[in-house]
C-alpha positions in Angstrom: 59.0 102.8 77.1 59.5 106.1 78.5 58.0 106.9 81.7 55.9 110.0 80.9 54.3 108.3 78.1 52.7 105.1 80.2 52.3 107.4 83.2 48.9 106.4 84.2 49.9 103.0 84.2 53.4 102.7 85.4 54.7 105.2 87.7 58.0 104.8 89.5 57.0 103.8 92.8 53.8 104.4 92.3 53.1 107.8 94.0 51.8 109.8 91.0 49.1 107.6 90.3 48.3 107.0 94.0 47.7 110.4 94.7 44.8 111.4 91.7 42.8 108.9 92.6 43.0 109.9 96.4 41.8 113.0 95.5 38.6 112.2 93.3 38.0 108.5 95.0 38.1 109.7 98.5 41.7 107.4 98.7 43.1 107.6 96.6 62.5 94.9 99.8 60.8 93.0 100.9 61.4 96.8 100.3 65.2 96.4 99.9 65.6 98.1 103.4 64.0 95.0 105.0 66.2 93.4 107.9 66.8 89.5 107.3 64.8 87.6 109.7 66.6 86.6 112.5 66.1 82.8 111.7 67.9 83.7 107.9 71.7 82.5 108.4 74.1 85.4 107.0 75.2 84.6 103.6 78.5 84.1 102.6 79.7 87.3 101.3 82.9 86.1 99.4 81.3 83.9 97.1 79.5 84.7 93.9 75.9 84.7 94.4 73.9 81.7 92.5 71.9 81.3 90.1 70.3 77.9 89.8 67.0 78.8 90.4 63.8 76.9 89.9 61.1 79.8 89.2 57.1 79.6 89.5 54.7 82.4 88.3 51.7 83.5 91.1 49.3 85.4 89.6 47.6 87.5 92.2 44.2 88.0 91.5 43.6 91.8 91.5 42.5 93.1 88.2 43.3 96.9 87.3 45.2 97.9 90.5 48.5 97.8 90.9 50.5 96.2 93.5 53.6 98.4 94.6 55.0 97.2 97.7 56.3 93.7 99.2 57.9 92.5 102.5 58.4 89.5 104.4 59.5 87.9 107.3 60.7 84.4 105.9 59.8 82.5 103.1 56.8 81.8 104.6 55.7 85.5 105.7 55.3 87.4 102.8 53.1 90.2 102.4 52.2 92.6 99.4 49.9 95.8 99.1 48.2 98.2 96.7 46.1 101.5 97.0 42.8 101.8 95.7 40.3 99.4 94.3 38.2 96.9 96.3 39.1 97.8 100.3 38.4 94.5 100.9 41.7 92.9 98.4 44.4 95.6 99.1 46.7 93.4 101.2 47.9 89.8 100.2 49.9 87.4 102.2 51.8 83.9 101.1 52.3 81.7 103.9 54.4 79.1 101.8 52.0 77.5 100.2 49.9 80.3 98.2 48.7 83.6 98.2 45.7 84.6 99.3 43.8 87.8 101.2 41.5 87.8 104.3 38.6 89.4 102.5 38.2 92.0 104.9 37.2 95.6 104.2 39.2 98.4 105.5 38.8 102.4 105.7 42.7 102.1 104.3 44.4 102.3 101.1 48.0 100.4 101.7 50.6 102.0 99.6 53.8 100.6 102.1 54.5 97.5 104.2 57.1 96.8 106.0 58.5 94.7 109.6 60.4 93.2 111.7 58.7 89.7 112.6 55.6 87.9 111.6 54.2 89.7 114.6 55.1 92.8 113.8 54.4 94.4 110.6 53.6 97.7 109.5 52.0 99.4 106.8 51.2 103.1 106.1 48.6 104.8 103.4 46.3 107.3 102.8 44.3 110.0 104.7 47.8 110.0 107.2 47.2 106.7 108.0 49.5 104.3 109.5 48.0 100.5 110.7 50.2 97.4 112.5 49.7 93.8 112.2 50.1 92.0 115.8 50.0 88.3 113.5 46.1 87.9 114.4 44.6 91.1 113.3 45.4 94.5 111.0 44.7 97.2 113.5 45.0 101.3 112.8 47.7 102.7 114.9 47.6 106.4 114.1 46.8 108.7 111.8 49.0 111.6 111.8 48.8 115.0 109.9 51.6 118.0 109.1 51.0 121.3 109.1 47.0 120.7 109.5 47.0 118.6 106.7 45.5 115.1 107.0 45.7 114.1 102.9 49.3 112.7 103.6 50.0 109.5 101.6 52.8 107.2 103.1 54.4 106.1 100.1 56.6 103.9 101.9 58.2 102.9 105.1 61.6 101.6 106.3 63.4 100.8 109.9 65.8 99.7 112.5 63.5 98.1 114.4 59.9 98.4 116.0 60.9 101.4 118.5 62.6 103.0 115.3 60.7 103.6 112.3 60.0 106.1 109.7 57.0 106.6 107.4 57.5 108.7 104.4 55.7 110.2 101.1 53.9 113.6 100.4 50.6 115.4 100.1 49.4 118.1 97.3 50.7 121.9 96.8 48.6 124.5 96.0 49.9 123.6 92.4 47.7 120.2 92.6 50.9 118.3 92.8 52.1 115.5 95.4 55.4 118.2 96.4 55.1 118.7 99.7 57.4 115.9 101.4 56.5 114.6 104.7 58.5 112.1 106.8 57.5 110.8 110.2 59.4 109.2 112.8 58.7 106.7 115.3 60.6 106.6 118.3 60.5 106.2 122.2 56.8 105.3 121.3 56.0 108.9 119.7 55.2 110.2 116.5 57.7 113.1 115.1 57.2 114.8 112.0 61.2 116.1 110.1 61.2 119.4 109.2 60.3 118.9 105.5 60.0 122.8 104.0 63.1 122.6 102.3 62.7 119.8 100.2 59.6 119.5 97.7 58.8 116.1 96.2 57.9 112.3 97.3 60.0 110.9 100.1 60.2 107.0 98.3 62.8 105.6 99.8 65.0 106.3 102.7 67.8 104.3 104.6 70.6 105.3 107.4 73.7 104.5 106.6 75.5 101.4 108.2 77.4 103.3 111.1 73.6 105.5 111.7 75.4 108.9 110.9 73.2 110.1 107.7 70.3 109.6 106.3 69.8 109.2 102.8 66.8 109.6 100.7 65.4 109.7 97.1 62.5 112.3 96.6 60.7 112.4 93.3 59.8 115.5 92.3 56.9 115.9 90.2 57.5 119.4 88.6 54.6 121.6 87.2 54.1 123.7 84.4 57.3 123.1 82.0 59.8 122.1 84.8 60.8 118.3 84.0 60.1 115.9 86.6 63.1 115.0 88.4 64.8 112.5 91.0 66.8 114.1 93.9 69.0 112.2 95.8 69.8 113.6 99.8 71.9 113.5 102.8 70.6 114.4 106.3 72.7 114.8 108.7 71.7 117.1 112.2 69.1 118.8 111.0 69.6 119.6 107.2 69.7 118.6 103.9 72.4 118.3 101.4 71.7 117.6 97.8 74.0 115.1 96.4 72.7 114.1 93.1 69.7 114.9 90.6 68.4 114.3 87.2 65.2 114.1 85.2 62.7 111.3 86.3 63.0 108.9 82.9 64.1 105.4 82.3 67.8 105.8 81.8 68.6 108.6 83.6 66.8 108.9 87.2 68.2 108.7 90.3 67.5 105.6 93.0 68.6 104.1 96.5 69.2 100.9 97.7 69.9 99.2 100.9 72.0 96.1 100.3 73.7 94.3 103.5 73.2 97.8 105.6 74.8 99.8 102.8 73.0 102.6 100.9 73.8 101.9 97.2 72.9 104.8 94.8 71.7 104.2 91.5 72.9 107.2 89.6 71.7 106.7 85.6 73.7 104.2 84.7 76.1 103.7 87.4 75.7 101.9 90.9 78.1 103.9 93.7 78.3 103.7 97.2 79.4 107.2 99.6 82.9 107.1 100.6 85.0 109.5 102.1 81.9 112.1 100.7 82.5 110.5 97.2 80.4 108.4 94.8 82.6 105.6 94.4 81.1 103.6 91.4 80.3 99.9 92.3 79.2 98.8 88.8 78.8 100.3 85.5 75.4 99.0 83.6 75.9 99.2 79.7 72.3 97.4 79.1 70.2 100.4 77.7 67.2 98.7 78.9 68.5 99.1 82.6 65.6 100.7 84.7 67.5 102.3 87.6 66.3 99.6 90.1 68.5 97.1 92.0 68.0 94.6 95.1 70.5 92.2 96.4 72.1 90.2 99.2 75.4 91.9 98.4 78.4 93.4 96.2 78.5 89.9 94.5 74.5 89.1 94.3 72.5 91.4 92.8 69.1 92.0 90.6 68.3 94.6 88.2 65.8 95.3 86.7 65.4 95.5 82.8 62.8 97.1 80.7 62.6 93.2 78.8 63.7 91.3 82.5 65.6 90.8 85.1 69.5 90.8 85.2 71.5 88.8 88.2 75.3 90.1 88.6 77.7 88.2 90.5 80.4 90.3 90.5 81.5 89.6 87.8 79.3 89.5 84.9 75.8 90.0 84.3 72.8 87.5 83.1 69.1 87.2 82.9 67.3 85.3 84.8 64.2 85.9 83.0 62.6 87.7 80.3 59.8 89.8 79.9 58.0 89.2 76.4 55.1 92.4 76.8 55.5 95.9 76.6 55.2 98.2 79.6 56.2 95.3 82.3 57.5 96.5 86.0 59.3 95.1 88.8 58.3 97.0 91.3 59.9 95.6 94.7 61.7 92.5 95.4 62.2 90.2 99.1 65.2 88.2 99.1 65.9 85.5 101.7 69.1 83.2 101.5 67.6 80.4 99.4 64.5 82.0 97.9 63.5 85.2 95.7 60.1 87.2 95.6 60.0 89.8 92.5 56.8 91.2 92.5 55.9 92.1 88.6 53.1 94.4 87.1 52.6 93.8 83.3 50.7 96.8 82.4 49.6 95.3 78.9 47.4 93.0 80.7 47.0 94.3 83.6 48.0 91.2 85.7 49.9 91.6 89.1 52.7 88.0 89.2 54.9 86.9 91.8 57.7 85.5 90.4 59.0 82.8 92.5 62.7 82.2 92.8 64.0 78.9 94.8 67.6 78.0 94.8 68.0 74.1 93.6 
């Protein structure tokens, strides 16, 4: 299953295969970064996370797109997007009882959601775009542009709360290639654009860390010519960027971050580590060869990876699965985690079906 062979149909985070069909088509957990909701009591750190779930399988009815991206704010606010296809079925919601979409056609292909309440959630795109859910209505609230470019595609989107945002992906080179990184940042009510020209690659996924010193980010770089693609892994800290890790872009091998309790986690091939003291320090060692450089959790003792044949629950002290994938080609693709429920979002790319898998604690 190796990623450049299923490219077209399973990208890691989805950015390469946004971005072609932006071009010729006009447009083309929770992120891990979510916040809990403030009604979600803290969990108990100490203890071994469970494992007595009782799972049910939503099939959301989208066929031959791709949903990339989920968020919610309870177990009853969930929400889910994808780029491309039918503007009218690019953003799905479950409301505790089923999934469902309001049928309405937008100008806007969502490829990020993310929030803060059920009255505030965000979710950024193509063409620059950036629109804001008030819990009534989806509304556009800006459309930005870098460098006189306007073909931006927010890959994703991650904050500290609604005053404090950032909105992040890429647009093309002159190579053709989604390279040139662009993050945005909300703040006192104002747009910014980071001085990207030093980096080169998709901005997927960025966190601070828990005491708000560094940023960290992953960027995906997508190569050209005979150049391998590769994952990048950086620090920003007042105005620059330090690499700290990369490696090529492939099941196995890639580089990924986390944000688990407020703490970056980076997912270094087959190791999990956290930054101390300017260190990796390694967190957990994955032997499973199938192990696709993804994680989600509640904490050090409750976490899910995912597998190329399912996910894997570690409690901190061994490692299980809690369910297995039987067709080729199958993604998780985001996760949102509340204290007694699970929402893996799952593409199988065999049959092209986009499933919730539906985890409740007994």
């Amino acid at each position: 299953m190796e990623l450049k062979k299923i490219m077209n149909l399973t990208v890691k985070g989805s950015m390469k295969k946004q971005f072609i069909p932006f071009v010729f088509a006009s447009i083309l957990l929770l992120n891990l970064g979510c916040k809990k909701s403030l009604t979600e009591p803290v969990p108990d750190n100490t203890q071994p996370g469970r494992r007595d779930y009782v799972w049910t399988v939503d099939t959301l009815n989208y066929p031959y797109n791709t949903i990339y991206r989920i968020w919610g704010s309870s177990p009853t606010d969930v929400w889910a997007v994808s780029p491309g296809g039918a503007l009218d079925k690019t953003i799905f919601h479950f409301d505790g009882t089923r999934w469902s979409t309001d049928e309405i056609y937008r100008s806007f292909s969502p490829s990020a959601v993310f929030g803060f309440a059920s009255n505030d959630v965000w979710s950024g795109g193509g063409s620059g775009k950036i629109w804001r859910f008030d819990g009534s209505d989806w509304k556009e609230f800006i459309k930005l542009t870098k460098d006189g470019h306007s073909d931006i595609v927010f890959d994703n989107m991650w904050g500290e709360s609604q005053n404090d945002i950032y909105a992040f992906g890429a647009y093309f080179d002159n190579n053709g290639l989604p390279n040139n990184s662009v993050i945005a940042h909300f703040v006192n009510n104002e747009w910014t654009m980071f001085n990207t020209d030093s980096i080169k690659g998709i901005v997927e996924h960025l966190y601070k860390d828990k005491n708000g010193e560094q940023i960290y980010m992953q960027v995906v770089n997508m190569g050209g010519g005979e150049h391998y693609d590769s994952t990048i892994i950086y620090e920003y800290s007042q105005g620059k960027y330090n690499k700290l890790y990369s490696s090529i872009w492939t099941r196995g091998l890639e580089a990924d971050i986390s944000l688990i309790n407020n703490e970056v986690y980076f997912i270094l091939g087959s190791r999990i580590a956290k930054r101390i003291n300017n260190q990796f320090v390694t967190v957990l060692q994955v032997d499973n060869p199938n192990f696709y450089q993804r994680i989600w959790g509640r904490n050090d003792k409750d976490m899910f990876l995912f597998m190329t044949d399912g996910l894997v629950h570690y409690n901190g002290s061994d490692m299980i699965y809690l369910q297995h994938f039987d067709k080729p080609r199958t993604q998780i693709y985001g996760a949102a985690l509340f204290e007694k429920e699970v929402f893996i979002l799952v593409s199988e790319g065999q049959t092209n079906l986009n499933l919730i898998y539906h985890g409740v604690l007994k």
